[in-house]
LOSEDO-245197 format. One record per atom (N, C-alpha, C): x, y, z. Coordinates in steps of 0.2 Angstrom, whole numbers, plus 5000, padded with zeros to 4 digits. Example, Ala and Ser with C-alpha at 12.3 -4.5 7.8 and 13.67 -1.06 7.14 Angstrom:
BEGIN
506649725039;506249785039;506649845039;506449895035;506849955036;506450005039;
END
This chain:
BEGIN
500449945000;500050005000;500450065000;500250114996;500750164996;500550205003;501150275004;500950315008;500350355005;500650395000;500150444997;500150414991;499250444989;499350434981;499350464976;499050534981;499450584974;500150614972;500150634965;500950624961;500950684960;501350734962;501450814961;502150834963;502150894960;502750934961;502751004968;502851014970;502751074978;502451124972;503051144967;502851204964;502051204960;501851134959;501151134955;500551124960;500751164967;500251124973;500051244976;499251254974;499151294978;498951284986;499351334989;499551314997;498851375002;498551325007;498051385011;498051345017;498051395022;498051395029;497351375033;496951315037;496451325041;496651285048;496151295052;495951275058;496051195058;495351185054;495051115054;494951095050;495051025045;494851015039;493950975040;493650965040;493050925039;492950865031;493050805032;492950785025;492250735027;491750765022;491050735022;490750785023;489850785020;489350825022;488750785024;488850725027;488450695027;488250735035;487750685040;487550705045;488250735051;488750675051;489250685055;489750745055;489750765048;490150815046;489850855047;489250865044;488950945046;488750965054;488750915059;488350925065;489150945068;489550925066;490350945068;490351025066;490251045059;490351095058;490151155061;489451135064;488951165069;489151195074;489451115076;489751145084;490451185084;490751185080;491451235077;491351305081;491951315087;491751385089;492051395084;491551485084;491651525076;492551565076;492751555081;493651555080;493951515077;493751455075;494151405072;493751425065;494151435060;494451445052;494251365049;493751345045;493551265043;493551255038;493651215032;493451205026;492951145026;492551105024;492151055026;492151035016;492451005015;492750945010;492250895006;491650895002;491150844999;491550844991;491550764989;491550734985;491150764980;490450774980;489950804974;489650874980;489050844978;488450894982;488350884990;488150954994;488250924999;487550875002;487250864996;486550804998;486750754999;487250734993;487550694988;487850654995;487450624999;487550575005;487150505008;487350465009;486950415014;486650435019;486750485023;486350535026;485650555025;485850595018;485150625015;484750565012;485050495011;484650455010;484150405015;484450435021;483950385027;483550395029;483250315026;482150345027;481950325033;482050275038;481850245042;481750315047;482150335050;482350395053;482950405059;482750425066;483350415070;482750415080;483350365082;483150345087;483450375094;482750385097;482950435103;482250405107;482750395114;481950415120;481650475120;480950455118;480350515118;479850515121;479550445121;478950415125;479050405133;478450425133;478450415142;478650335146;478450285141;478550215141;479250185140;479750215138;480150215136;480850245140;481350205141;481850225146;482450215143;483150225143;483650235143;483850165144;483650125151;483950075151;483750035144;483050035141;482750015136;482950025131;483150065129;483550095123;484450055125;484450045128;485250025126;485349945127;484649925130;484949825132;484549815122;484349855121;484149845113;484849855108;485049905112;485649915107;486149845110;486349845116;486849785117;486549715114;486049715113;485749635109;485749635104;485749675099;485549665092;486649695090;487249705096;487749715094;487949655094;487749595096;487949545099;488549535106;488349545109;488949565113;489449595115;489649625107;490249665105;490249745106;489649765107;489649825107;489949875113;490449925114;490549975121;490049975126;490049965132;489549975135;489550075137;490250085137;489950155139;489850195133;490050185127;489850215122;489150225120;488650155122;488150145119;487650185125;488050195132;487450255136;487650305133;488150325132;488450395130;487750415128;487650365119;487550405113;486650395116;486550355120;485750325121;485550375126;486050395130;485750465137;485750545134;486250525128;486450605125;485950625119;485750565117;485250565110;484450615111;484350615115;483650665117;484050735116;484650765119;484950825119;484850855111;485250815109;485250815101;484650815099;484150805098;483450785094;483250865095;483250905104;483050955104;483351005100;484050995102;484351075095;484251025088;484050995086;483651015080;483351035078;482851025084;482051065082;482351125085;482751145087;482751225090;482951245084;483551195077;483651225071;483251245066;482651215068;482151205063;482051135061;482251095062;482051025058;481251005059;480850995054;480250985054;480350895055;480150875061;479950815062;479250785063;478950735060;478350735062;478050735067;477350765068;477050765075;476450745072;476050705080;475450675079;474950725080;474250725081;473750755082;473750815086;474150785091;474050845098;474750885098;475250865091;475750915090;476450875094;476350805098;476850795100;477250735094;478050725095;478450695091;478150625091;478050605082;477750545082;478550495081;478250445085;478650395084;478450325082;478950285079;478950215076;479350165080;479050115076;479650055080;479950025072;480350005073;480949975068;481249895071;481449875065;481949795071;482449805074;482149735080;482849755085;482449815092;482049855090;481749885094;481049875100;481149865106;480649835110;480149905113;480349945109;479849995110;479650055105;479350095103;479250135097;479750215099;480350215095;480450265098;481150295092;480750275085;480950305081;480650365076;481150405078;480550505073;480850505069;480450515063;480550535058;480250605055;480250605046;480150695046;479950645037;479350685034;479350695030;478950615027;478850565032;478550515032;479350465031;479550465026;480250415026;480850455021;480850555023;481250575021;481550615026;481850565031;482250585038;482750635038;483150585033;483750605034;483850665030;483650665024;483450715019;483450785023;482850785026;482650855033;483250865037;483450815039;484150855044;484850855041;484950855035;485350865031;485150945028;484550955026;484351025024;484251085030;484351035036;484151075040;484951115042;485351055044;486151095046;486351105040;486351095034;486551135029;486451195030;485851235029;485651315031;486051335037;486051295041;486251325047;487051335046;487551265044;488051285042;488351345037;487951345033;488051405027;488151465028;487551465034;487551515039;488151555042;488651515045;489151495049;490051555046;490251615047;490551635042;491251595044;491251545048;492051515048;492051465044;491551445041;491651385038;491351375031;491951375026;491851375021;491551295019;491251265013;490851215009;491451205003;491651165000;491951144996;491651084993;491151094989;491151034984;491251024978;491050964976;491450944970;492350924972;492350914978;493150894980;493550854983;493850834981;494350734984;494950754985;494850724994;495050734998;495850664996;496250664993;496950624990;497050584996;497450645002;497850615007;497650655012;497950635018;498150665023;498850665025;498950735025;499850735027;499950725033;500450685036;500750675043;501450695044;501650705050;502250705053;502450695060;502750655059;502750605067;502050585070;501650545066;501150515069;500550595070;500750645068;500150695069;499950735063;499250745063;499250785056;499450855054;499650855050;499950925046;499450955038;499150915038;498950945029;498550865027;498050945019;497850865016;497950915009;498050845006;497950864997;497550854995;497150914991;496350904989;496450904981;496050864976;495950894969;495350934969;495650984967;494751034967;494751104963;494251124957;494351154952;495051154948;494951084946;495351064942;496251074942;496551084950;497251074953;497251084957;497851044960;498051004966;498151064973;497651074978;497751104985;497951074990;498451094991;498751105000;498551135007;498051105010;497851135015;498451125023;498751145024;499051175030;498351155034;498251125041;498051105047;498051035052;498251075058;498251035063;497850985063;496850995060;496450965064;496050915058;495950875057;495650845051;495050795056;494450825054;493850785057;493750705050;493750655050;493250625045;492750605046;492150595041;491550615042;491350585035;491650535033;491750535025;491250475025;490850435028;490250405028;490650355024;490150275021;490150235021;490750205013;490650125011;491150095006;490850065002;490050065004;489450014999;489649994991;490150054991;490250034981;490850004981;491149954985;491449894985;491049834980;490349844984;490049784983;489449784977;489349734975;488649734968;488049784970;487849754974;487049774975;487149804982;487349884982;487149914990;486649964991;486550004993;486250064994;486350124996;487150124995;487350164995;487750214990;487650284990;487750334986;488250324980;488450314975;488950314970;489650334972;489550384977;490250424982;490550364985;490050334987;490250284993;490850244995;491350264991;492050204986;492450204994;492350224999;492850205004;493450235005;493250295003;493950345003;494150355009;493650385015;494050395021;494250355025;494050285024;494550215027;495050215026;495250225020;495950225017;496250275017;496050345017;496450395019;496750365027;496450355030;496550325037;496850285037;497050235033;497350185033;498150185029;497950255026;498750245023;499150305028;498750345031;498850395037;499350355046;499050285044;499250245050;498750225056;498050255053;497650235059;497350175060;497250165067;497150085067;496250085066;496250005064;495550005061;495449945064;494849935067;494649875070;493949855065;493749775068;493049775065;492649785059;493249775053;493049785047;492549725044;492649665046;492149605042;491549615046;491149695051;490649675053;490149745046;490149705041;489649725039;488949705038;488749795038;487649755040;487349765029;486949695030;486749695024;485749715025;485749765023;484949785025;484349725021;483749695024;483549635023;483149665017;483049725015;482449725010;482549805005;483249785001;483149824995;482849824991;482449854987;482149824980;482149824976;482049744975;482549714969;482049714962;482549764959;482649784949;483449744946;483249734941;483849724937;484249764937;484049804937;484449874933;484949904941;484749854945;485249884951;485849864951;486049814947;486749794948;487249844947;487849834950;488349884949;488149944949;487649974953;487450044953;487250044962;486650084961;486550114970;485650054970;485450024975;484950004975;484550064979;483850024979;483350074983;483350044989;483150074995;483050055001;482050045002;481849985003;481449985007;481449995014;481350055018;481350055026;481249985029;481549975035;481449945040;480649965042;480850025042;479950065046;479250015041;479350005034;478849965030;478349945035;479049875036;479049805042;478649845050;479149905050;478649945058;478249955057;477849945050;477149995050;476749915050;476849845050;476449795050;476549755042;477249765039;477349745032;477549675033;477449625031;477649545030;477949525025;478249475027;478649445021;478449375019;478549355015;478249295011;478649265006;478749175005;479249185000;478649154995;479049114989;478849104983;478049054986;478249024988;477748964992;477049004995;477149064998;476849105001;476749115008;477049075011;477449065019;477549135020;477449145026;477549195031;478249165034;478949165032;479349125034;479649165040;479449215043;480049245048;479749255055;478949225054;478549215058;478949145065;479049085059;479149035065;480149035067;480249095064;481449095063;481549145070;481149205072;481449235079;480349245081;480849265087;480349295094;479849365089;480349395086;480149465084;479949455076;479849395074;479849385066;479949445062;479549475058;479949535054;480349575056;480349575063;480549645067;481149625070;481449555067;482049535072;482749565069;483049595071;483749615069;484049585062;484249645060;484249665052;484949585050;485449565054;485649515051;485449455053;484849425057;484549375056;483949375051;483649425049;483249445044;483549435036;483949445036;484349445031;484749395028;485149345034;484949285030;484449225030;483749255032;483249185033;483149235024;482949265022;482849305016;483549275012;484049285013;484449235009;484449185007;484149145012;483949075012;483549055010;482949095009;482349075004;482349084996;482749164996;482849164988;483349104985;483749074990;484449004987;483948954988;483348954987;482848884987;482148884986;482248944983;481748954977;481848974969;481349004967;481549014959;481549084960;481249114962;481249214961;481749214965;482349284962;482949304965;482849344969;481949354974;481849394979;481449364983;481149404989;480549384994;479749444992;479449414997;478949454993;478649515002;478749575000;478449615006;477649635005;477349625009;476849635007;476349695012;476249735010;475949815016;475349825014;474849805009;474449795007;473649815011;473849775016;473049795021;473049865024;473649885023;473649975023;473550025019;473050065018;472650115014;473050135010;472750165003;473350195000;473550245002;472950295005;473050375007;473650355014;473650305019;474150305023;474650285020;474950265017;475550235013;475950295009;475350335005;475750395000;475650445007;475550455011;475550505019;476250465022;476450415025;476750385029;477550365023;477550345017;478050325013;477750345009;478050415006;477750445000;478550444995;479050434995;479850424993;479650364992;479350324996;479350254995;478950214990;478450244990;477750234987;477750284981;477950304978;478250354972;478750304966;479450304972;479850244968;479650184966;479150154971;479050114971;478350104961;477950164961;477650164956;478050184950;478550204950;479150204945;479150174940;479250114946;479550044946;478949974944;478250014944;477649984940;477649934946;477249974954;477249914958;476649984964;476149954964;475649974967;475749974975;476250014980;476349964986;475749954989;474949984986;474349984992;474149914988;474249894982;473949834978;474449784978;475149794976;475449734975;476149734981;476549644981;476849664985;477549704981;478149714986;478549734985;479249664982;479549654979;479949634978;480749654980;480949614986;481549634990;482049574991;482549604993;483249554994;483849584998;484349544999;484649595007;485349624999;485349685005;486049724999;486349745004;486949775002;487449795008;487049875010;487149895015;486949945018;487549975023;487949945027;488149985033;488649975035;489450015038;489749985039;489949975048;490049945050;490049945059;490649945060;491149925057;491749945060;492049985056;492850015058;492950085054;493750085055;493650155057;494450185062;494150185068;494750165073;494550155080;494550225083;494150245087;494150305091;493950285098;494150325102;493750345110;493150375111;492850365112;492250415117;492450475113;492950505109;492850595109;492950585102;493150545098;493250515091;493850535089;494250525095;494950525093;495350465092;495750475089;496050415084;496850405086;497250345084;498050345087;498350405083;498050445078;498250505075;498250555080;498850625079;498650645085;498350705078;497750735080;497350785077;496850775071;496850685072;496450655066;495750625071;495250635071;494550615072;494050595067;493550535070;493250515067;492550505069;492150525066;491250525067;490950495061;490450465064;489850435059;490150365056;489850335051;489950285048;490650255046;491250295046;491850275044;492150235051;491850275057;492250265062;491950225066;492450175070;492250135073;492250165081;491550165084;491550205093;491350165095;491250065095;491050045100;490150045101;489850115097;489150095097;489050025093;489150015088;488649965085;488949875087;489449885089;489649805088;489549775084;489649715082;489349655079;488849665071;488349725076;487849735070;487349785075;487149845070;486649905072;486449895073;485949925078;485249905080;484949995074;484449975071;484150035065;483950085070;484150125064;484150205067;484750255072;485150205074;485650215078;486150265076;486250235069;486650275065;486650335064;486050385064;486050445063;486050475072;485750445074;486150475082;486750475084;487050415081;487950435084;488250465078;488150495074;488350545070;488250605072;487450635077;487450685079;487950695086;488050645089;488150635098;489150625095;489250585091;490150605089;490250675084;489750685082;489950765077;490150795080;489550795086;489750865093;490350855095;490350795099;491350785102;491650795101;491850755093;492350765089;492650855089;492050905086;492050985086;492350995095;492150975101;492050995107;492851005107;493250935104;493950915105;494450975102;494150995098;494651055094;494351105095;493851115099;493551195102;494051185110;493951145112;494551155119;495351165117;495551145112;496051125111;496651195108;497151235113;497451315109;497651305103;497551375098;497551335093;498651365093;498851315092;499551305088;499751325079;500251345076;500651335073;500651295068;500651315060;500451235056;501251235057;501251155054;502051115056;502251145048;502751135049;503251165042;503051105037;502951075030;502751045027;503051035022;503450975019;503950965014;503650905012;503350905005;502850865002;503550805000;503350735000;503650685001;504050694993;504750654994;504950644985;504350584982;504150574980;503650524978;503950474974;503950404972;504050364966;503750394960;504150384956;503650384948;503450364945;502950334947;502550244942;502350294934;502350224931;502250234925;501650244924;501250274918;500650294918;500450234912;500150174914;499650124909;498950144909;498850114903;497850134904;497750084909;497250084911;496950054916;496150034916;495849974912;495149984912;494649974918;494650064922;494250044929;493750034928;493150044924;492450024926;492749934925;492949894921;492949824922;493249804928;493849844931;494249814937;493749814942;493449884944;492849904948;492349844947;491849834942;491449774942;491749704944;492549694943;492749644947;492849624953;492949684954;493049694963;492349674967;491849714965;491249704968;491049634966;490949604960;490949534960;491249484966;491849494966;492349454972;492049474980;491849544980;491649554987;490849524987;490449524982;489549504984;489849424984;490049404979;490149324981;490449284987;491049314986;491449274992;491349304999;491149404998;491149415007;490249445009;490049415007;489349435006;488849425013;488449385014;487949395018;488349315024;488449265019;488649195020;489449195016;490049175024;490549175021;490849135023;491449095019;491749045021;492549055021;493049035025;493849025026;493849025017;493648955015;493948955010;493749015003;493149035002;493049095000;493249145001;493449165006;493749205008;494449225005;494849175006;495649165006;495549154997;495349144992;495049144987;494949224984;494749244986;494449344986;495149384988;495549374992;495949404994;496449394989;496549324984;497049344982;496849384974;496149354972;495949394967;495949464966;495749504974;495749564974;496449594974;496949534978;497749564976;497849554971;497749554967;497849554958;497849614955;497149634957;496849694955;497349764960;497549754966;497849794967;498749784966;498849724964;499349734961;499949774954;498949774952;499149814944;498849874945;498849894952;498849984952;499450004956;499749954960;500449974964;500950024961;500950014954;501450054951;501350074944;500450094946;500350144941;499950244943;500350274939;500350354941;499450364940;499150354945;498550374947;498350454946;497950484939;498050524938;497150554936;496850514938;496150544940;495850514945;495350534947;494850524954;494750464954;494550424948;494150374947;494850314948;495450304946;495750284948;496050294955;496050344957;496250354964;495550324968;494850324965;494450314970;494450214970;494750204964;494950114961;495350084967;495850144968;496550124973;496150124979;495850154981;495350164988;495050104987;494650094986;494150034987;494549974986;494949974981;495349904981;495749904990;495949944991;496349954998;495849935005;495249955004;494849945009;494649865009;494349845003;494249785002;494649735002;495249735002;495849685006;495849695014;495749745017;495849745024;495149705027;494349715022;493849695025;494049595025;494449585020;494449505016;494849495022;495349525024;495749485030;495649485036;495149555039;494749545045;494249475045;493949465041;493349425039;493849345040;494249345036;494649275035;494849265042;495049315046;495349295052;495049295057;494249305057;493949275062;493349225062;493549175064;493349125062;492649065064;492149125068;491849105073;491149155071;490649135070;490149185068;489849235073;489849285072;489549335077;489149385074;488549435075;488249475073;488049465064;488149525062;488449515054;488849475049;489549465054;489849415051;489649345052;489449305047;489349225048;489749165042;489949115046;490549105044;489949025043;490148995038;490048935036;490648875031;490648855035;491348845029;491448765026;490748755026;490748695018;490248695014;490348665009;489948675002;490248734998;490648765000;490948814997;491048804992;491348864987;491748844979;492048904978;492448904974;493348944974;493348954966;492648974961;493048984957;492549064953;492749084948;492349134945;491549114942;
END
């Protein structure tokens, strides 16, 4: 793995001064940006638009104690179960006791949340959940609303400039602590000078065939962190959401997400047979935690003839369906599928990652100045496997931190900065979109929902191939550089996954009948 991957001269690099770099606009980035006392000078770094996130696309919503029936202790023996075991215990009261704080200053921002009759915050239940205590905005366009919502707000903000359309290369270090990153943006190479680099750069879904995650998704700020020196735990716990909606036309692209909430509104699953099959598999049948959900649905489409299951929401009116999933009930008619008449057609896709860069309680990292919130980083909430909805609260509850740690912290001196001699690989053509659909072939077959030693160790070396034949070529546009990232990411997931050997949460290990070829 190289240090850095971008190839440049000092003289061909524009040089600028800040506080804090931010990379991502998803929820974790912006809620950082938020909390940025307005003394600290920030750039906040998005790949495309700042919609253009996994954020904006969370329909389910976000989970917070609201109801009077509902407690903290309740809220976290749900999170400890559905992590398997593995989850922090004190991270998961952190984000469960701090999760109500947050919920308020959004509405103090303006986030329009739904409320019921009498004007109070409507809540839902989702899987994994023993009580209803998930709010949503907009019926299933959650994440949407609180991304428009801190957008304004940050826009607002005169220390913090928005940078889109911008790829974030490297981050520079010196002695284990950050000094600078190098960005491509308006077409040459910038040098940001700063002490303090938050990541924020959310999820890798475009590793694999079928996710639902954003086109951005490629996994860039794992591997900035990993060629920076950060340590990363917990890479093989990835969650695959049980009920994407399956079209053809989703391969090698971004999938739809059917919500969880569907299922929370009374939606059933059914296979070819017409079985209620999740009725007699857990205590909570549809409602059971999204990685046993996911492979009983696995296991009915590997033994039957349709490449899906069938949801069915149907005994619910149409006028509640277009009111409650109006996103969903729109795509869904698209897509030539009546959700008030016919069922949905669904299958598990990659969704989530649970582990990342290791952090403490404050999202600091063995970097000194490098911090991680949201999806990229691993804090010990999720373990094993989310519990839904989670995810956008400790996005909001480590945004805040991560900013708290650089607002306490004086500000110092940027380090003097002497861009490294670099190699100079040869420039070959490289055909990325085939390399890229190879790569995701090898991760949806061999590291997918059902995974074995021997598939495993099979995928690791196919994917070193692919990364063999970038090793010493001059990466000279984003889509190559984002090639180098996802190949990079997806060798470190193959040998997390190879080397534990024992099934837990998301990761499930079965290791015969297997096969080892293309």
């Amino acid at each position: 793995m190289r240090r850095y991957i971008f190839d440049i001269h000092e003289k061909d690099v524009e040089i600028h001064e800040i506080d804090v770099a931010i990379i991502g606009s998803g929820l974790a980035g912006l809620y950082a940006a938020y909390h940025l006392d307005s003394a600290r000078w920030c750039a906040l770094f998005t790949k495309e638009e700042v919609e253009t996130s996994s954020s904006s696309l969370a329909q389910g919503g976000i989970a917070a104690v609201t109801e009077k029936d509902d407690n903290f202790t309740y809220h976290f023996q749900d999170t400890m179960n559905a992590g398997a075991g593995m989850c922090d215990e004190k991270a998961v009261r952190m984000i469960v006791e701090q999760g109500p704080k947050e919920i308020t200053q959004l509405l103090a921002l303006g986030a329009n949340f739904d409320l019921d009759s009498k004007g109070h915050l409507m809540t839902t239940r989702e899987g994994g959940h023993g009580m209803s205590r998930i709010l949503h905005a907009g019926g299933d366009a959650t994440g949407l609303e609180m991304v428009r919502t801190l957008k304004k707000t940050v826009k607002a903000k005169e220390n913090v400039a928005i940078h889109e359309n911008s790829f974030v290369a490297d981050i520079i270090t010196s002695d284990k602590k950050v000094s600078g990153l190098m960005v491509f943006e308006s077409g040459r190479w910038h040098l940001y000078k700063t002490n303090y680099v938050i990541l924020a750069s959310g999820g890798l879904g475009q590793i694999f065939r079928y996710t639902t995650n954003p086109t951005v998704a490629t996994g860039d700020g794992f591997a900035l962190a990993m060629r920076a020196g950060a340590v990363m735990e917990n890479m093989e716990f990835i969650q695959f959401h049980p009920t994407g909606l399956y079209t053809p036309e989703n391969r090698n692209k971004q999938c739809f997400l059917i919500s969880e909430a569907v299922r929370g509104e009374g939606g059933l699953l059914f296979n070819d047979a017409g079985e209620r099959f999740m009725k007699n598999r857990h205590p909570l049948a549809e409602l059971a935690p999204r990685d046993i959900v996911a492979r009983e649905i696995y296991h009915e489409i590997q033994n039957q003839k349709s490449p899906y299951v069938k949801l069915d929401i149907t005994h619910k009116s149409k006028d509640f369906l277009k009111n409650r999933f109006p996103t969903i009930y729109n795509t869904c008619k698209d897509n030539g599928i009546d959700i008030s008449k016919d069922y949905i057609p669904v299958g598990p896709v990659q969704h989530y990652m649970m582990g990342g860069v290791k952090t403490n309680l404050w999202g600091q990292t063995n970097i000194d100045g490098l911090l991680a919130c949201g999806e990229v980083a691993s804090t010990g909430v999720h373990g094993a496997n989310r519990l839904a909805s989670n995810s956008t609260l400790e996005c909001l509850v480590f945004g805040r931190r991560c900013a708290s740690i650089v607002n306490k912290t004086p500000k110092t001196k940027h380090s003097e900065i002497i861009l490294p001699n670099l190699e100079k690989p040869a420039k070959k053509d490289i055909d990325i979109k085939a390399k890229a659909v190879s790569l995701k072939g090898y991760m949806v077959r061999y590291c997918d929902i059902m995974r074995s030693g021997k598939n495993l160790k099979y995928a690791i070396n196919k994917v070193a191939e692919i990364f063999g034949t970038l090793k010493e070529v001059k990466l000279s546009s984003i889509k190559e550089m984002e090639l180098y990232n996802m190949t990079t990411v997806a060798s470190d997931i193959l040998e997390h996954a190879y080397k534990r050997k024992e099934s837990v949460g998301a990761h499930f290990r079965i290791d015969e009948g297997s096969t080892n070829n293309d």
